[in-house]
N, C-alpha and C positions, 0 to 999 in steps of 0.2 A: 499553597505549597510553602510547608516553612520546615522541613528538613535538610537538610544536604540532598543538595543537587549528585544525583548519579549517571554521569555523561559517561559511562563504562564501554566502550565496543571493541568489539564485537558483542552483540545482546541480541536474544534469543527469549521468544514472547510464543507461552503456549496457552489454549483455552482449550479445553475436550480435544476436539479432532481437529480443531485448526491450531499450523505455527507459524509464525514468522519466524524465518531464519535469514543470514546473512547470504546474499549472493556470494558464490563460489566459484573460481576458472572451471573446477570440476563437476560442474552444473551444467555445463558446456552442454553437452550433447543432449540431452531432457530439455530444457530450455528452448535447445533450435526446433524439435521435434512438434514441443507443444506450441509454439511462437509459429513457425510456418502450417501448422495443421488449421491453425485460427487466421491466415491470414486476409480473409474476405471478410470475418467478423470482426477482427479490431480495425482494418483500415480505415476505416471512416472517422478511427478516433486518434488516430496515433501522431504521434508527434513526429514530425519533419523538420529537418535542417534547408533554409533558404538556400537556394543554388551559390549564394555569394560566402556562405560557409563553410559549403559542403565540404571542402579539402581540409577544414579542424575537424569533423565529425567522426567519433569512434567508428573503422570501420565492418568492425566483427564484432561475436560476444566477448573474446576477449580482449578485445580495446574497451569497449564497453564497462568490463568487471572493471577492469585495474582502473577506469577513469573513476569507476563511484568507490571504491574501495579507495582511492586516494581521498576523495572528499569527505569521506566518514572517516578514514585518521585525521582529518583535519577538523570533526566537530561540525561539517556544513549538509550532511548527508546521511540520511539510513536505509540503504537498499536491503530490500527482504524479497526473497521469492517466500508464496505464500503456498505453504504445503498441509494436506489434507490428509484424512485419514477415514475412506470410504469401507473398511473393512464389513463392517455392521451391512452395508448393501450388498455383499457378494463378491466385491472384487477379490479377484484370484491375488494381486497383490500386495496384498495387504498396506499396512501401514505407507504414509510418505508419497502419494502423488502427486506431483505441482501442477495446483489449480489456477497459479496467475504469480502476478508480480504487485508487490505495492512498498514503492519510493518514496520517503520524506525528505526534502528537499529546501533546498532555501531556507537552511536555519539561521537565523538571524537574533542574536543578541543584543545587549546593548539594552540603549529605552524599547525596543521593539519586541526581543523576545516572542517569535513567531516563525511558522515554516508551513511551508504549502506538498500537499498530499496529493501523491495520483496513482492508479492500480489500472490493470486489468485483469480477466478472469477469461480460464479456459471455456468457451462455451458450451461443453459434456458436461460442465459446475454449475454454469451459470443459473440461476435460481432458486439454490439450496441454502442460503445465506452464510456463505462462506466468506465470501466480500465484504457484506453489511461489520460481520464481525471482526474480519481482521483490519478495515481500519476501525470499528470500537480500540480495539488492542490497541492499533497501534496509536491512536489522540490521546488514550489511556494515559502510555508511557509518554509521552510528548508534553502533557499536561500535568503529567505528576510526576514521575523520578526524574525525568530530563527540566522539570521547570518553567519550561516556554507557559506563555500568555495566551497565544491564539493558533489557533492552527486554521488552515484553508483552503479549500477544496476549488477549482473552476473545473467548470463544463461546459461543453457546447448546449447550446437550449435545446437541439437535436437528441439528444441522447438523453431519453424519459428515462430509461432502464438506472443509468447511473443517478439520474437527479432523485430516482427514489431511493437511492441504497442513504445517502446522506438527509433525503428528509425524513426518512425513518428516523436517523437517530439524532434526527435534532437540530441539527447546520441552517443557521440561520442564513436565506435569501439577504444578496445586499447588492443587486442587479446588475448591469450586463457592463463589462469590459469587453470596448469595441475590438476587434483585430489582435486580440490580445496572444494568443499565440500560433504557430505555426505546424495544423493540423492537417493532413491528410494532400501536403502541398500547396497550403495557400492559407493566407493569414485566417483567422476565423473569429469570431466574436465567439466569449465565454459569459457564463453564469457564474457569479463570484457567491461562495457559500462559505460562512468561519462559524465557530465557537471559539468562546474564550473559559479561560479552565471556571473561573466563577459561574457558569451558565450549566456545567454539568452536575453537580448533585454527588452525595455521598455511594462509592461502589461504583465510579466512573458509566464509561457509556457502555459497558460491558454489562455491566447490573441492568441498566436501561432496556441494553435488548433483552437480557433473557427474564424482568419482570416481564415485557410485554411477549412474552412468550415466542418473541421470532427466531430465536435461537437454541428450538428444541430439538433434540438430538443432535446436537452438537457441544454442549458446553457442559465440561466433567471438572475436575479440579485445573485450579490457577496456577499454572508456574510462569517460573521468569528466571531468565540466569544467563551466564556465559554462553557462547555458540557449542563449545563441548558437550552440555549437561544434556543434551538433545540426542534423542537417537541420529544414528546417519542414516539416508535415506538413496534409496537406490541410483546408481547415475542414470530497456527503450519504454516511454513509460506514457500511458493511455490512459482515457478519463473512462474507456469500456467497464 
C-alpha cells in the first residue's frame, strides 16, 4: 500500500450480488426478524456479555447501532450488514435481502496497524458463498484503501463451517487462544487465523475467490463508494 490511505465512512463495498453496507437504526426491524428467526443457529457462536458487565451492554438494536456507529466515527470500527441479492433464484423480492452481518473491529494503528473480523449469516444463505466473499471484500478494503497490515479472524475449533469460509481464502492457522472470548455464556477457547496485506497477491482476495471459481454466480462488476451510491433496500457479532 503506498497511496493515500482512504479512512472515508460511511463506505459501502459491492461485488455482483453481494454488499456491504453501513448498519442503520433503520435496519431495525429486518435485523430483529432475521437475528431471532436464526436464533438456535447462531447461539452456539454468539458473543455474550459476562454477568459482571451486563449493565454496560447495548441493550437493544438500537443501543447496539448508535454503540458501533460511534466507534466507526471514531476510526475503530466498520459495522456492515451483509446484503444480497437473490433475484436470479426466484425470489419475489427482488434485490437487497440481509443475509448476515460482518463487523471489523479493533482497528488498531500505530506500529500494529491491524483489526480483527467476525460475521454471521442467515442460515436460508448459508452455503452459497456469500460469507466467503463479503469478508474477501471486506480484508480487501482493510488491507488496501484503509492501510492496515493484518487482519484477523478467531473461532471456536467447534465451528468447521466458519474455519472453512477463512481457509478457503487463505487465513493462515496461528493456534488456539485459551478462554479468549465470551461465547454462548462462558469463556471459550478460539482458533486465531490472520493475513497480512503482503500475503495476498495482486486483485486481492476477491480475485482469489472467483479464480478458484467459488464465487460463481455471484461476482459481476466492482464498486465501492459512499453509503448513498448504493440502492436502498427494503426495511451482535458471531464467528457463524
Amino acid at each position: 500500500m503506498t497511496g493515500p490511505l482512504d479512512t472515508t465512512w460511511p463506505v459501502s463495498v459491492r461485488r455482483g450480488r453481494v454488499a456491504l453496507r453501513p448498519i442503520r437504526r433503520r435496519d431495525g426491524r429486518v435485523w430483529t426478524e432475521v437475528h431471532e428467526r436464526n436464533d438456535a443457529w447462531l447461539r452456539p457462536w454468539e458473543a455474550t456479555v459476562p454477568p459482571q458487565a451486563a449493565a454496560s451492554a447495548p441493550s437493544s438494536f438500537a443501543e447496539m447501532t448508535r454503540d458501533l456507529l460511534r466507534q466507526a466515527r471514531a476510526g475503530r470500527t466498520l459495522p456492515w450488514l451483509v446484503w444480497y441479492d437473490p433475484v436470479d433464484e426466484g425470489d419475489p423480492r427482488g434485490p437487497g435481502v440481509l443475509a448476515g452481518q460482518l463487523t471489523v473491529s479493533g482497528i488498531t494503528r500505530g506500529s500494529a496497524q491491524w483489526a480483527q473480523l467476525g460475521y454471521w449469516v442467515d442460515e436460508r444463505w448459508a452455503g452459497r458463498g456469500i460469507i466467503p466473499l463479503a469478508v474477501a471484500m471486506a480484508t480487501d478494503h482493510c488491507l488496501g484503501p484503509l492501510g492496515l497490515h493484518r487482519m484477523e479472524i478467531v473461532i471456536r475449533p467447534e465451528n468447521v463451517n466458519s474455519r472453512r469460509v477463512v481457509e478457503k481464502l487463505g487465513f493462515r492457522g496461528e493456534g488456539m487462544r485459551p478462554a479468549y472470548l465470551h461465547i454462548d455464556g462462558e469463556w471459550r477457547d478460539h482458533l486465531v487465523y490472520a493475513l497480512n496485506a503482503d500475503e495476498i497477491g495482486p486483485g486481492g482476495l476477491v480475485a482469489r475467490l472467483t479464480g478458484s471459481g467459488r464465487a460463481a454466480g455471484l461476482i459481476g462488476g466492482p464498486t465501492a463508494g459512499r453509503n448513498d451510491e448504493l440502492p436502498d433496500t427494503p426495511p451482535g457479532i458471531t464467528d457463524r
